[in-house]
N, C-alpha and C positions, 0 to 999 in steps of 0.2 A: 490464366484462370481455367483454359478448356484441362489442363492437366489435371488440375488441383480435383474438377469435375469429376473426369475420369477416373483419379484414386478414390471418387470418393463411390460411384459406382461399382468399381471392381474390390470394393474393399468390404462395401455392402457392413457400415456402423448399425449397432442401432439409433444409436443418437448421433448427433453432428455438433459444435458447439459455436460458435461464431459469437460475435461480442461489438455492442456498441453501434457507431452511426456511420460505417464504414462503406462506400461505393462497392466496395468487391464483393461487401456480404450480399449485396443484392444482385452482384452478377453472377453468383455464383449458385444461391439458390434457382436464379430466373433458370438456369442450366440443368438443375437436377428437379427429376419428374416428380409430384408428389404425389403423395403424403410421406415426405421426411419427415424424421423426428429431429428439431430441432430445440437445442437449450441455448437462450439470448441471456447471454451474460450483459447486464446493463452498468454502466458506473454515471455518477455524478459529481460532478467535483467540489460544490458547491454553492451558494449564492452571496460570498464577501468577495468571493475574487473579480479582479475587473476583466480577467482574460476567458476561455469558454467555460461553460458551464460543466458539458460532455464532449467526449472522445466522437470525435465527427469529422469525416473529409472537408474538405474546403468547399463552401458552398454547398454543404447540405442541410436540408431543414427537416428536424428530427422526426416533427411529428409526418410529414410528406413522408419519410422514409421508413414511420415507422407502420402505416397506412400500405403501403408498396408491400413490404413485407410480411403484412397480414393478410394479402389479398392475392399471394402468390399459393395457397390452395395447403402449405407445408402444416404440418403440426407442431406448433412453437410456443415454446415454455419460456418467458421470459424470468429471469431471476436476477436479485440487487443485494449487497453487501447486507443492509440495516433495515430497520422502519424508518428510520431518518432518510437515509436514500429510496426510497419504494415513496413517498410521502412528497418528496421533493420532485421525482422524475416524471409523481401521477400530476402535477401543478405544470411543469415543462414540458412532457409532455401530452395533451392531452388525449392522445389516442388509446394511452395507457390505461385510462380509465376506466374504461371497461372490461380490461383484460389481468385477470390474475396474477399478480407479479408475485413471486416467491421470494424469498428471502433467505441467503447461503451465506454465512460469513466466510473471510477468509482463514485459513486455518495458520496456523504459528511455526514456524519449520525448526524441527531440530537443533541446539545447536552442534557443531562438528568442530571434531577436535583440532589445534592448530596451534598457532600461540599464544600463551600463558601474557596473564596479566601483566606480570612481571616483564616481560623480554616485550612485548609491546608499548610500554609505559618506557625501558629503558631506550628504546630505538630513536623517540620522539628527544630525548632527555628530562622527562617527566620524573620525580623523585618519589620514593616510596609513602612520606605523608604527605606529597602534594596533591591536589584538589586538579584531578581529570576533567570537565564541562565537554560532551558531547555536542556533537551538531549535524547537521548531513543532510544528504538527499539532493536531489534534480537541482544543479548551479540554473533556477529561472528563476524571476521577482514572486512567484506564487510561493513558492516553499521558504522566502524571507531569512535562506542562509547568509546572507552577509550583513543584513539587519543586528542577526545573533551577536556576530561578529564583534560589528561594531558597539552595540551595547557592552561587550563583556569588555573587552580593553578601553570603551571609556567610564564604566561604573565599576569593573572590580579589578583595580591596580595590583591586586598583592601579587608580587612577584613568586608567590608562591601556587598560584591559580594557573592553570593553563586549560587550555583547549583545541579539542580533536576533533575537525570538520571532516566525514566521510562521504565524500562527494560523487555524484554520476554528472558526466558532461552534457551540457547541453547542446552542445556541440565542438565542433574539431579543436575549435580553436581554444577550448578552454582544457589544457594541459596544468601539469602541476605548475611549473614553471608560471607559465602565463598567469594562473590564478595568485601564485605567491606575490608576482609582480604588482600585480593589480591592487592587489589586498595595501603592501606596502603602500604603493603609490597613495590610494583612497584612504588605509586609517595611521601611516607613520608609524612614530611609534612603539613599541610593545609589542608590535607583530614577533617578534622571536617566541614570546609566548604561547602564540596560536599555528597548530601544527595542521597541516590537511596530506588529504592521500584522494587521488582520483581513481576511479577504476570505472569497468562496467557495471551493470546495471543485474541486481543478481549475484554476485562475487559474495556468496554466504560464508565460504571461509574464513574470508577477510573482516563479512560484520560479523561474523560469532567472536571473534578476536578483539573484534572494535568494542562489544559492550561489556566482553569481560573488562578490558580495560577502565571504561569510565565510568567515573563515582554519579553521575547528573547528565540526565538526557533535557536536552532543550527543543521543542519542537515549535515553529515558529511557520508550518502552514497553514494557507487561509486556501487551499485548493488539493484536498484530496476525498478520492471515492471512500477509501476506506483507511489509509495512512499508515503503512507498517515502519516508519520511524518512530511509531508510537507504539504500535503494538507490538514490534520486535521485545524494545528494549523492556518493557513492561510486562513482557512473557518471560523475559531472563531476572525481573527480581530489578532493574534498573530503576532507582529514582527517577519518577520524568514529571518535567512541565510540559502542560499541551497551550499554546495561545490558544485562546478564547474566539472559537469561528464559526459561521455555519456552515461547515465542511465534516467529513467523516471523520476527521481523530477526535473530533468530540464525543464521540458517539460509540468507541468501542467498548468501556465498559462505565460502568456505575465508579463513580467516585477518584474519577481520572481527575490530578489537580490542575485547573482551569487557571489561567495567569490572563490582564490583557494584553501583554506583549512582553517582549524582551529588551526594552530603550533600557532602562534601570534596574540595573542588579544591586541597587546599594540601599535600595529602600528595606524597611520592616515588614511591608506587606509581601514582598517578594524573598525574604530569608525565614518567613513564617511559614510560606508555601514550600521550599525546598523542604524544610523539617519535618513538613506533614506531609509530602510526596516521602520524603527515608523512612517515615513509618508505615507508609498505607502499601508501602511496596513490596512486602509479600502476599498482604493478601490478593492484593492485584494482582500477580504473578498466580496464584491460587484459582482466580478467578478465571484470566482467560485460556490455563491449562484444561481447566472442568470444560468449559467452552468454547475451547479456538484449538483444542490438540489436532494433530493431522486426522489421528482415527474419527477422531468423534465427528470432524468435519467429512470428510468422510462415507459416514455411516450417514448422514444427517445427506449428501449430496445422493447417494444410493437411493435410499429412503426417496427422495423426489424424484428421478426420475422412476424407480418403479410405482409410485403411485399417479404417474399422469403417461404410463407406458399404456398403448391401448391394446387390448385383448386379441386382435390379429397376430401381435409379434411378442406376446410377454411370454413365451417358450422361448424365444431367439434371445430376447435381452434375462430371461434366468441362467440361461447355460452359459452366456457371459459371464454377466455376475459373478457367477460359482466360481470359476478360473482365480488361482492366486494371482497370475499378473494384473487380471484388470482390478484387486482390490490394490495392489501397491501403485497403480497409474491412477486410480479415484481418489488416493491421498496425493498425489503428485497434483493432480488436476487442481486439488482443492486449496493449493496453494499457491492460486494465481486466477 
């Protein structure tokens, strides 16, 4: 941490950005003199999930830490995804209450050229009018990927159906392999139907690729801050279902179709919501370009810290500013 310190001393930011309920943020401010300008990226996961709430070391309690961190002298902007997370975080916790929390969504990244619908769909052996079904995200019980799973090979049999889980490990041991394994083992079966690819975490290549390919995104978390398996594919024009949670994929835009889970894909209720998610999916797509582009995220992240920069160093943070790199690093930033 003394290092981390030190660059951040001789590097003399205007702002500094730390995030969430982490031991190090506080040993690291407790080390730099104030009055820093600090911006507290907060997240909340939600309150259906049975696992934590927030991003928090082991044995920390948010609000104690978040009382510590007030009380170290710095100048700190705290800021949250939504009004649904700002709403939730001031209830959890309570020291927030009195303190201003801002509101930045995340921005929608690009996507970047790679492989074509076509040659991704052929890889898998997916066929030109067969029916794609997306899936993915964090292999944990939170994100309720193999829920998906098993719902779709056992309510929609057609041998013409397939699906493409794009998975982050949750840890070592969960390899393609191992996962393939697993899957057979647990649902028999069909499994030749359901294709998956592991990677790291961030591999946008790989998803600009993944949702050109699929016809239907299935989103089955009941634990995220803000949930870019929803808002990825729902920026590219992707048909999606969101499960029904109080977590952030509910919440990123108006008129996202709301499902209560994924057991049954063979009901009316559930092929009524797929038809009205193929139609509503441009304007969705319309939507959170207007409001989730990198620029406009961006401009909107710019915009708050210069209005909560204080008048001692708002000559240091304009002459930033003005530089092209830090606008193409304030888009970078704002997507994450």
């Amino acid at each position: 941490m003394g290092d981390i310190a030190m660059a951040v001393r001789t590097g003399h930011p205007v702002w500094l950005r730390v995030a969430n309920f982490f031991d190090r943020t506080l040993e690291l401010l407790r080390e730099l003199e104030p009055p820093q300008l600090v911006l507290w990226k907060l997240e909340f996961w939600g309150t259906d999930t049975p696992f934590d709430k927030v991003p928090a070391s082991a044995g920390v309690d948010p609000a104690a830490h978040a009382e510590e961190l007030r009380s170290l002298g710095h100048h700190v902007v705290p800021y949250t995804f939504s009004d649904w997370s700002r709403d939730r975080l001031s209830a959890f916790v309570p020291p927030l209450k009195g303190w201003p929390v801002a509101v930045l969504p995340i921005a929608n990244k690009r996507p970047v050229a790679g492989q074509s619908r076509e040659i991704v769909r052929a890889r898998f052996g997916v066929g030109h009018d067969d029916v794609l079904v997306g899936a993915g995200g964090l292999l944990h019980p939170a994100k309720g990927v193999e829920e998906v799973v098993e719902g779709f090979l056992r309510t929609w049999p057609d041998p013409g159906a397939h699906m493409l889980c794009s998975l982050v490990p949750d840890g070592k041991e969960d390899t393609e392999d191992a996962v393939r394994d697993r899957w057979w083992a647990s649902f028999g079966d069909g499994c030749e139907r359901v294709h998956l690819r592991v990677s790291r975490y961030g591999d946008w290549t790989w998803m600009s690729a993944f949702y050109r390919a699929i016809d239907l995104m299935l989103v089955n978390s009941v634990s995220d801050s803000w949930g870019r398996m929803a808002s990825e594919p729902l920026a590219l024009g992707v048909p999606t279902l969101v499960r029904r949670s109080d977590c952030g994929t509910n919440h990123i835009a108006p008129d996202v179709l709301l499902v209560d889970g994924f057991t049954d894909m063979s009901t009316p209720v559930f092929h009524a919501a797929v038809r009205k998610a193929q139609v509503c999916a441009g304007g969705l797509a319309r939507y959170l370009e207007e409001k989730y582009a990198p620029a406009v995220v961006a401009e909107r992240l710019l915009g708050l810290l210069r209005s909560r920069t204080p008048d001692a160093v708002r000559a240091a943070f304009e002459e930033a500013a003005a530089r092209a790199e830090s606008r193409a690093a304030l888009e970078d930033l704002a997507a994450f």
